[in-house]
N, C-alpha and C positions, 0 to 999 in steps of 0.2 A: 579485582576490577569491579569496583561497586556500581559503577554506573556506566552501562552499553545501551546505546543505541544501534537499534537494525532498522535500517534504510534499503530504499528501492534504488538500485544502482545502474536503473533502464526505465524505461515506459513503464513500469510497475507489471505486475502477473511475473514478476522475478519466483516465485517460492519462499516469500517474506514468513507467512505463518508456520511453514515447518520447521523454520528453522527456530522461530520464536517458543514453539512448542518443546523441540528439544532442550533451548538452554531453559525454558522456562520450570526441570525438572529441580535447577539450583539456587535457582532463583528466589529472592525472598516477596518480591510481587514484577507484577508485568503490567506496565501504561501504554493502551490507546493516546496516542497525543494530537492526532486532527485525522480529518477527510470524517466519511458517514459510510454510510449504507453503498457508497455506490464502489466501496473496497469489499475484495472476500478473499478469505483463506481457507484451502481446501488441505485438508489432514487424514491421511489414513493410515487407521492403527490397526493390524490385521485386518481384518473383514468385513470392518467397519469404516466405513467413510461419514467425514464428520465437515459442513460449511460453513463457516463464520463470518458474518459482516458487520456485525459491532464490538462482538465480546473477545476479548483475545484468547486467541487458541492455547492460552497454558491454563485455559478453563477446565480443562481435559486431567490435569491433574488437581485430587480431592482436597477442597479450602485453598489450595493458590488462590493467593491475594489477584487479583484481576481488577485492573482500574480503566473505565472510562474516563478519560480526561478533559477536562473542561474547553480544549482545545478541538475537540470532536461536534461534528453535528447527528442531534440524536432524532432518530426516526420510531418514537414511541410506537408506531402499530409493529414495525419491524422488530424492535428490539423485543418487545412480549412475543411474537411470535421464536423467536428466537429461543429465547426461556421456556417458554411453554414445549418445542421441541427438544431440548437438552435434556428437560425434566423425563418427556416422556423415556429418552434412552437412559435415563441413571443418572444421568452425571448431577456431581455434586456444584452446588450454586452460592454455597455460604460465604465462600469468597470475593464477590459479584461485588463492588466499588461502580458507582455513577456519579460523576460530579456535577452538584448541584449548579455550578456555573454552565454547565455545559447547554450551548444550544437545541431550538428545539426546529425540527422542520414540519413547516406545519400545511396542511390541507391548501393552504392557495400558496405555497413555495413549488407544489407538485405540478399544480395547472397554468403559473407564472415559466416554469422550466420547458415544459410541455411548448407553450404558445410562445417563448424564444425562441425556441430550435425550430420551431413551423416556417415562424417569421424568415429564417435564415435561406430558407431552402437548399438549393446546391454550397449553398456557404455555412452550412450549419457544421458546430464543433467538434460532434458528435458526443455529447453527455447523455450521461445513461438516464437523465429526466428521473433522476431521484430530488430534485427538488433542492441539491447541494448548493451552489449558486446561490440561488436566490435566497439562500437561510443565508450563507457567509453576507451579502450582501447586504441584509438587515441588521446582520450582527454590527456591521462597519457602521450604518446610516443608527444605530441603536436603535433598533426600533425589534430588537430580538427577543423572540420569549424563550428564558431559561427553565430549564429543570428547579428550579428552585419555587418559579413559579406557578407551577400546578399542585402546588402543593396551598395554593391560597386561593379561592374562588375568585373574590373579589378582584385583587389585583391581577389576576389570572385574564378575565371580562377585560377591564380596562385596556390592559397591554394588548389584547386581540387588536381591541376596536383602533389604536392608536395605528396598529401595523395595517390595519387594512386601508385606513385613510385617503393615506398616497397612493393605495392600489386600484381604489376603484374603476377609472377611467380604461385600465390595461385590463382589469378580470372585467368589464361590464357583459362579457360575453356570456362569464358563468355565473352571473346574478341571481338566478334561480336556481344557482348548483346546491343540493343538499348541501355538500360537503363543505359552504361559505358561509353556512347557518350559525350565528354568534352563539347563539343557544346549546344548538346541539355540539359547537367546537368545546365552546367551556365546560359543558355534562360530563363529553367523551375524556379532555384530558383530566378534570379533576378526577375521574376515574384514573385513569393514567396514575396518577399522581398518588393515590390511596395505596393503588397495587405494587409500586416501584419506590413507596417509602423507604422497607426496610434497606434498600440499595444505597438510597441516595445518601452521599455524604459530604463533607470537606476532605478533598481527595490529597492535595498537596501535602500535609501532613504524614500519608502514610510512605511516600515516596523519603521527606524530609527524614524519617524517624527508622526506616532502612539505613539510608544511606549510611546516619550518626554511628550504626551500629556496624559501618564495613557490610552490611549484605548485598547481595548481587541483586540491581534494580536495571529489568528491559525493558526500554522503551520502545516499544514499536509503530514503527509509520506505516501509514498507507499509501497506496499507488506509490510514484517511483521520481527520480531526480529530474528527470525530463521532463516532466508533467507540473513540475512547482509552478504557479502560478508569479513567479519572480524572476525566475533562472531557468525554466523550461522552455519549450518551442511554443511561445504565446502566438497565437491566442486559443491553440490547442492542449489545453493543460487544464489540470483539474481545478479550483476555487481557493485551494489553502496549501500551507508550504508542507510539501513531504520529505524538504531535508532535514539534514540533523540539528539545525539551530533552533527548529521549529518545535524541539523535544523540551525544549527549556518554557518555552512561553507555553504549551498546548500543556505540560504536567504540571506547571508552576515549581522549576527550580531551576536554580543559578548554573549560570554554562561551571562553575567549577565542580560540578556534579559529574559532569560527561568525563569518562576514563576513556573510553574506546568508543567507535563507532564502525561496524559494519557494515559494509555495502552486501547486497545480494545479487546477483547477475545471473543470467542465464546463461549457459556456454554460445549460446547464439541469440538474435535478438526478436523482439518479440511488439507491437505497438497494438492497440484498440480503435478502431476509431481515425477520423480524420487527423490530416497534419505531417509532416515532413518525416520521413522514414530512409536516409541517406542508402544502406547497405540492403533495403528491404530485396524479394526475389521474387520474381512476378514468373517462376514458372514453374517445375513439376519439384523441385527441388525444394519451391516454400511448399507446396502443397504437400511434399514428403515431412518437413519440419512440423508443419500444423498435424499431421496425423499421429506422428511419433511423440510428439509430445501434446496430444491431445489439448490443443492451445487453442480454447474456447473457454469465454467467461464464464467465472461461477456465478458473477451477480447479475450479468446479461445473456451470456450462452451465446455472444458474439465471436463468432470467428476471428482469429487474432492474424492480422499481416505478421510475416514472420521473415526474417534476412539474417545475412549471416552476423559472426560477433561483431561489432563498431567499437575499438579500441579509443578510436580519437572521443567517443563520447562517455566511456567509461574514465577517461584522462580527467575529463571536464567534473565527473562526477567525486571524482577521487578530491577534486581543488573543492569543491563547492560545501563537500560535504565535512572534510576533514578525515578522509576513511582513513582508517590504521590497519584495517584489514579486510580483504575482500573472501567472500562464499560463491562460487559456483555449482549450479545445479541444473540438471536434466544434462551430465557430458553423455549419460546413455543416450540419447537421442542422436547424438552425433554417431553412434554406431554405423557402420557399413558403407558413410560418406567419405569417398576417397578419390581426388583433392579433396580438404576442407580451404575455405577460404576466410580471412578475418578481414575486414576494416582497419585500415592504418594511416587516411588520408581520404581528403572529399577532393572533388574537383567542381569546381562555380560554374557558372552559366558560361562564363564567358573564357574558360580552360583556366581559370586560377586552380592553383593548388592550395588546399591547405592544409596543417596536421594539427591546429588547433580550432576546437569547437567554433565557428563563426558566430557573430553577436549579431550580425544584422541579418534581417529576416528575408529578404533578398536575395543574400546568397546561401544559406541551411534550408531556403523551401524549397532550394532547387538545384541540391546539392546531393550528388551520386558517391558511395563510396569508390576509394581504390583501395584494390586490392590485394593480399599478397596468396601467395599457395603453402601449405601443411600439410603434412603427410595424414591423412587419415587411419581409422583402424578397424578391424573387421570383427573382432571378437567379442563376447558378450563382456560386459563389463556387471552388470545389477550384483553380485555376488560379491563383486572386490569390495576387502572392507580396508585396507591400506595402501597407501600409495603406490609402493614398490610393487604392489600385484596388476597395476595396470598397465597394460601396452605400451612401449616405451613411445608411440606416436602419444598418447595419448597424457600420459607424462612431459612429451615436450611440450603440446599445446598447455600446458598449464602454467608450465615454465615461461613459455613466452608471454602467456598474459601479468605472472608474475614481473617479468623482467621489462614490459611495455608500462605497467604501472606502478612499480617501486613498494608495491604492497604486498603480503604473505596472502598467498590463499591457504585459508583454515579450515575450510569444510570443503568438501565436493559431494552434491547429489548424483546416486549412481540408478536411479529408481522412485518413485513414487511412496514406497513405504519409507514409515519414520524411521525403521533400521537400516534403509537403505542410504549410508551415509559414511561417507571418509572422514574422521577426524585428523587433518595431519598433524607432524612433528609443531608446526605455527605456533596452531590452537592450544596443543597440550601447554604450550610455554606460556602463552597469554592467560591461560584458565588458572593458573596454577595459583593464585592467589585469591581466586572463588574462595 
């Protein structure tokens, strides 16, 4: 299977990077393909916990090829700080790919993001004001500066001043801001630029020159299928596409590249941030879900709404994205919940039923799951490393998410560590040509 993509198969904060981490052991590289700074994956290898928001987590293993994709927005002060921490613990960086195409977010994207979400007030998005927006946005109007261009003073100057143009009238607030100083923008990133040479490359090539050779290439997305700014619950969704079509255009290669795609899910569901939440639980029961599975961002430290599993929108995800196979993790969380309940159908404002995703936003803003009952299970699960040793309640919930989406689940997270992982009978079958 040369070419897998892993996908966010919920509101994204699924477990996308551990799971990237582990296949990234056979892998021959691993591509970032969109979203920025305002993604993170959290990995922990023994005793060591490790955050990542630009670099993909199989940086973790020594020279893995590791590719930023041109399809990503990069946050030059983020990404060296990033580097500068990796370096400090050891890890090796020779692998480190930045595609010269790749966007840049820059000093007035942060304070344009900032003074949208003001402006909005009670109706604001809730973006993490990384400035993501307003980069995509320039990218589209081309008025984007890439990584390729801090590597040339001059046209580096020009491209500021073109982007600022149109902005004056909306920043005249921060007209005096340091941080809008033409001067000290072009000083700071051609520095940028000197430092983050040896990285920057033509990134598509090394994906191409895998592939030719049958090696295993993971492309990984950020945030989650909900949140696509095409097919997500707009206008609550992130800037750029986190499905799996979007793995073709953000790495530069041909969908006949894509072998598999994995969805990641959470055994229960999880959102950030404003915006429609059908199954979410508004009472000691989320607040039990957020504690046990410690569901606060890594890039904002926002406490996460949490509700039970929503099958009708894993259904939606399964179409959208093309999943061939799904991963579930954090089912320990679900420990000592007995009923469990899943999402099998919404009901509309007005008592419509439905069992497939709604397209109009009329009725998905305002749309409650129904629900059905599962046996719950009481026993520790974080030890089990094969299916057959888990609780047989907990074996059917897997089964029925199996049999509700027509897909194999191949992994199960039983725990927070990278060891803590079910590979089923699925995976070994799908892997087998790694």
């Amino acid at each position: 299977m040369p070419g897998l993509v892993i996908v966010g198969a919920q509101w994204g904060d699924e477990g996308k990077g551990k799971v990237v981490d582990l296949l990234a052991e056979q892998a021959d590289a691993v591509i970032r393909f969109q979203g920025g700074n305002n993604a993170g994956h959290t990995i922990v290898l023994g005793e060591k916990t490790y955050k990542f928001h630009l670099i993909p987590s199989g940086i973790l293993y020594p020279g893995k090829l590791c590719v930023i994709g041109n399809g990503v927005v990069v946050d030059l002060r983020v990404l060296s700080e990033e580097i500068d921490g990796l370096r400090r613990r050891g890890i090796d960086l020779s692998g480190l790919r930045i595609s010269a195409n790749a966007h840049l977010i820059m000093p007035y994207h942060l304070l344009l993001d900032e003074a949208g979400e003001a402006k909005l007030g009670r109706r604001e998005i809730g973006t993490t004001k990384r400035g993501i927006g307003p980069c995509y946005a320039d990218k589209a109007a081309r008025l984007g500066i890439r990584l390729q261009d801090v590597l040339d003073e001059k046209i580096l100057k020009q491209k500021i001043t073109a982007a600022l143009e149109p902005k004056r009238q909306t920043l005249r607030e921060f007209t005096k801001d340091p941080r809008l100083d033409l001067h000290q923008m072009t000083e700071e990133y051609t520095a940028f630029g000197h430092r983050l040479e040896p990285y920057i490359a033509d990134t598509p090539p090394i994906a191409w020159n895998a592939l030719d050779q049958g090696r295993l290439v993971v492309f990984e997305g950020a945030q989650g299928t909900l949140l696509d700014i095409d097919h997500g619950t707009y206008p609550f969704v992130t800037s750029s596409n986190p499905v799996a079509g979007a793995a073709c255009v953000g790495a530069g290669v041909g969908p006949k590249a894509i072998d598999h795609v994995w969805g990641i899910a959470k055994a229960y569901s999880t959102r950030v941030g404003a915006g429609p939440f059908p199954s979410e639980l508004h009472d000691g029961l989320g607040e039990r879900l957020r504690t046990a599975g410690a569901e606060f961002g890594t890039t904002t430290g926002r406490a996460r709404r949490c509700g039970w599993l929503d099958v009708v929108a894993l259904r939606y995800a399964v179409r959208v994205n093309g999943l061939t196979a799904l991963v579930i993790t954090k089912l320990d969380v679900l420990t000592g919940i007995d009923p469990l309940r899943v999402a099998v159908g919404y009901v509309g404002p007005e008592g419509a039923s439905f069992t497939d995703f709604p397209y109009h936003q009329s009725v998905l803003h305002t749309a409650r799951g129904e629900t059905i009952e599962l046996p719950g299970w009481q026993e520790d699960i974080s030890g089990v490393r094969e299916i057959a040793d888990l609780p047989e309640a907990a074996r059917g919930y897997l089964d029925f998410i199996e049999e509700q989406l027509g897909i194999p689940v191949v992994m199960v997270g039983v725990g927070p560590g990278r060891d803590e992982i079910i590979w089923t009978e699925a995976a070994q079958q799908l892997t087998v040509t790694c």
